[in-house]
C-alpha positions in Angstrom: 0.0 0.0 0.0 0.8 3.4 -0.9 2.2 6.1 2.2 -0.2 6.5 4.8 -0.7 10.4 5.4 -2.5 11.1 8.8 -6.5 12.4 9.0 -6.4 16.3 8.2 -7.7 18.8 10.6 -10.7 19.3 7.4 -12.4 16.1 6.3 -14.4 16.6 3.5 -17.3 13.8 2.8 -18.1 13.3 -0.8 -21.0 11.6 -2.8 -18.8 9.9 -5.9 -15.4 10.0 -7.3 -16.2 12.6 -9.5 -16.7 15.1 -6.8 -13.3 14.2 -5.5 -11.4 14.4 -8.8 -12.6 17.9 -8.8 -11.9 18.9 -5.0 -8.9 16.7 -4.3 -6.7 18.8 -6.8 -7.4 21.7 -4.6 -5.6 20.8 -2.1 -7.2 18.9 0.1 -5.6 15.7 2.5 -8.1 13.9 3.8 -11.4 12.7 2.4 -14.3 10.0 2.3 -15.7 8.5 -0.2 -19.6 7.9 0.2 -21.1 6.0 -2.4 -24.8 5.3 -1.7 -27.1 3.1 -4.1 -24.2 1.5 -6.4 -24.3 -1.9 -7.6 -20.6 -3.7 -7.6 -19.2 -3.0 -10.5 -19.9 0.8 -10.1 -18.7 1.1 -6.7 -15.5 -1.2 -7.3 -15.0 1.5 -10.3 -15.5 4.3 -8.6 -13.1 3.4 -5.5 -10.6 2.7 -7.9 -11.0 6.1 -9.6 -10.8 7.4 -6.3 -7.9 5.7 -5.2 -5.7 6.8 -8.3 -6.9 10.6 -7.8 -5.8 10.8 -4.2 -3.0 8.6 -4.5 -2.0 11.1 -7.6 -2.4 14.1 -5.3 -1.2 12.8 -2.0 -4.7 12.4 -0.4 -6.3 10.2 2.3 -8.5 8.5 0.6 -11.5 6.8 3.5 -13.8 4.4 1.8 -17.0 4.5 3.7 -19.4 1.0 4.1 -17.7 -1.4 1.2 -14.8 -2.6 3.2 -14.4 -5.4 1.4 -14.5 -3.8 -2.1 -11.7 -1.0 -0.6 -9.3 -4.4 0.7 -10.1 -5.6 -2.9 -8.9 -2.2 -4.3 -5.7 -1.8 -1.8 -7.6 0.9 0.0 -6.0 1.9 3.7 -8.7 3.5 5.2 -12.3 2.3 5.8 -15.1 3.9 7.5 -18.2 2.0 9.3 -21.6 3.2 10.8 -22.8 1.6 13.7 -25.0 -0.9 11.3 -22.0 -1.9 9.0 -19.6 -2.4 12.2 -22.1 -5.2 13.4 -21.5 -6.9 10.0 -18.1 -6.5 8.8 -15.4 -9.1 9.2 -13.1 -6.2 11.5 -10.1 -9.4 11.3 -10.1 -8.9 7.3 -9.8 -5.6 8.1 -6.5 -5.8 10.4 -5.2 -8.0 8.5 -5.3 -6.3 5.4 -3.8 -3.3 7.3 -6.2 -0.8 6.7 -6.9 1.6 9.5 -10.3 2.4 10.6 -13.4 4.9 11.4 -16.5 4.5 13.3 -19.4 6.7 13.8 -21.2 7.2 17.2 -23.9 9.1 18.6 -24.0 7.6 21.7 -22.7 6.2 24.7 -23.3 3.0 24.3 -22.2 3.1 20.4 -19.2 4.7 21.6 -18.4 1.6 23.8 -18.4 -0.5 21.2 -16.7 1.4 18.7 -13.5 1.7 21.1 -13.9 -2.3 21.5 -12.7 -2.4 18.2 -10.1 -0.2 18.5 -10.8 1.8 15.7 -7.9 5.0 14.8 -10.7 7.3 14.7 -14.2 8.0 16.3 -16.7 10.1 15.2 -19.4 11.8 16.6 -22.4 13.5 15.3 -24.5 15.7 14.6 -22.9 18.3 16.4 -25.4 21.1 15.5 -28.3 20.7 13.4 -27.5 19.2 9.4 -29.9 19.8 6.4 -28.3 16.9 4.7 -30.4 14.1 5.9 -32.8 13.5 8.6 -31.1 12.6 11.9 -32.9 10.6 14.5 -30.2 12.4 17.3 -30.4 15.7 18.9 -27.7 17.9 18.0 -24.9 16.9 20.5 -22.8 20.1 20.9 -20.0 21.4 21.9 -19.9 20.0 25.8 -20.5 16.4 24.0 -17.4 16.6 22.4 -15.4 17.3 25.4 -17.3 14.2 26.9 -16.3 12.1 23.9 -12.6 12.9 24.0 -12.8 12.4 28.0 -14.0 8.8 27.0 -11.9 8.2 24.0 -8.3 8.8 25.2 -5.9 8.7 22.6 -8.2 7.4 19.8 -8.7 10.4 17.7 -12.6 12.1 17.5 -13.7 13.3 14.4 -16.5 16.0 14.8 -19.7 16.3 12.3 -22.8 17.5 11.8 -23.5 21.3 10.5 -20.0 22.3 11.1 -19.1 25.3 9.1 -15.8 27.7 9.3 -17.0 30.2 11.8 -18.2 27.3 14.1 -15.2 25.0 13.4 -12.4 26.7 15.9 -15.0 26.4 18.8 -15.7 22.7 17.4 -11.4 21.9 17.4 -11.0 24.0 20.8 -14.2 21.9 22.6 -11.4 18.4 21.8 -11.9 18.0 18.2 -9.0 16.3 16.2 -10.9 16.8 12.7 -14.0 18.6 10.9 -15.9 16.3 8.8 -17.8 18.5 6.5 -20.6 18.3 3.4 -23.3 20.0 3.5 -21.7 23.4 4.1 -19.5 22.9 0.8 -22.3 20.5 -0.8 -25.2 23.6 -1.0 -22.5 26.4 -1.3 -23.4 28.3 -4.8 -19.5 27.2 -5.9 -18.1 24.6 -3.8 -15.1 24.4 -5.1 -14.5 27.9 -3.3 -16.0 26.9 -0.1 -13.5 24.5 0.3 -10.6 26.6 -0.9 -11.8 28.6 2.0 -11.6 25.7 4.0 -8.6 24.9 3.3 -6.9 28.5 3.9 -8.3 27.6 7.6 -6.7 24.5 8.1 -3.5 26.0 6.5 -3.8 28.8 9.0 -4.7 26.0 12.0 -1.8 23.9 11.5 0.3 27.1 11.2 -0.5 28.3 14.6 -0.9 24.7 16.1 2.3 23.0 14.4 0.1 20.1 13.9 
């Protein structure tokens, strides 16, 4: 497998590989690939076409559900929800070497996330998203301190509604990352929301050497 760059402090979420041959090139280090409603053949193609754009621009690439397809496709970073965690074969996954993400919303999801010993958690929504309907609250900013409390070392990766002005409060409350859509998704040109984006992360790591 290809060098292993570390999450970014701005994780964009996008929809197909499309969207991240056009935002990758911008600059960006870390993102996920979420396919939804793809038969096999399209979502082994569009991994792959994933794969060679960030691998082309030195990019995290984070598959999202089709862990078996991203081992298939020498992918090094999967993410699972709660639903594909209590499916997928998380041995194949070690010992394929590919690191791993879990979403949580609550305690008791978070418990079993850190069973697994995942190199990320994630928690969300952390204010309200226009994306998708949520069946959680908004969980806030004291929730994230609670999370990082809980998770030690494991890294948390914040989402839900985050947008720049709310992200330093979002990093500051224990926040490794910003996972991000909708706030780039609906922008009228999102390829300049995330340039903005990523002038804030440049500026972040910057002041925070990190």
């Amino acid at each position: 497998m290809a060098a292993r760059p570390a999450i970014d402090i701005f994780y964009p979420i996008l929809p197909d590989s499309d969207w991240i041959a056009r935002l990758v090139p911008l600059g960006v280090r870390t993102v996920q690939l979420r396919l939804k409603d793809a038969d096999d053949t399209e979502v082994r193609r569009q991994i792959a076409h994933a794969r060679d754009v960030c691998g082309a621009h030195g990019c995290q690439l984070i598959v999202n559900d089709y862990w078996q397809a991203a081992i298939d496709l020498a992918c090094d970073y999967i993410h699972l929800g709660q639903e594909d965690l209590a499916t997928a074969d998380l041995a194949a996954i070690k010992r394929a070497g590919a690191r791993l993400g879990i979403s949580t919303h609550t305690e008791e999801e978070l418990a079993i996330a850190l069973a697994a010993r995942p190199d990320y958690v994630a928690l969300g929504p952390i204010y309200e998203t226009r994306l998708k309907a949520m069946k959680w609250a908004p969980q806030g900013l004291d929730r994230i301190a609670q999370w990082k409390r809980m998770a030690g070392a494991t890294p948390l990766v914040a989402i839900g509604g985050i947008t720049p002005d709310r992200a330093p409060g979002v990093i500051a409350a224990g926040a490794n990352s910003v996972a991000v859509i909708t706030d780039f998704m609906t922008a009228s040109d999102p390829a300049e929301r995330v340039s903005q984006w990523l002038v804030w992360a440049q500026g972040w790591r910057r002041c925070c050497d990190r």
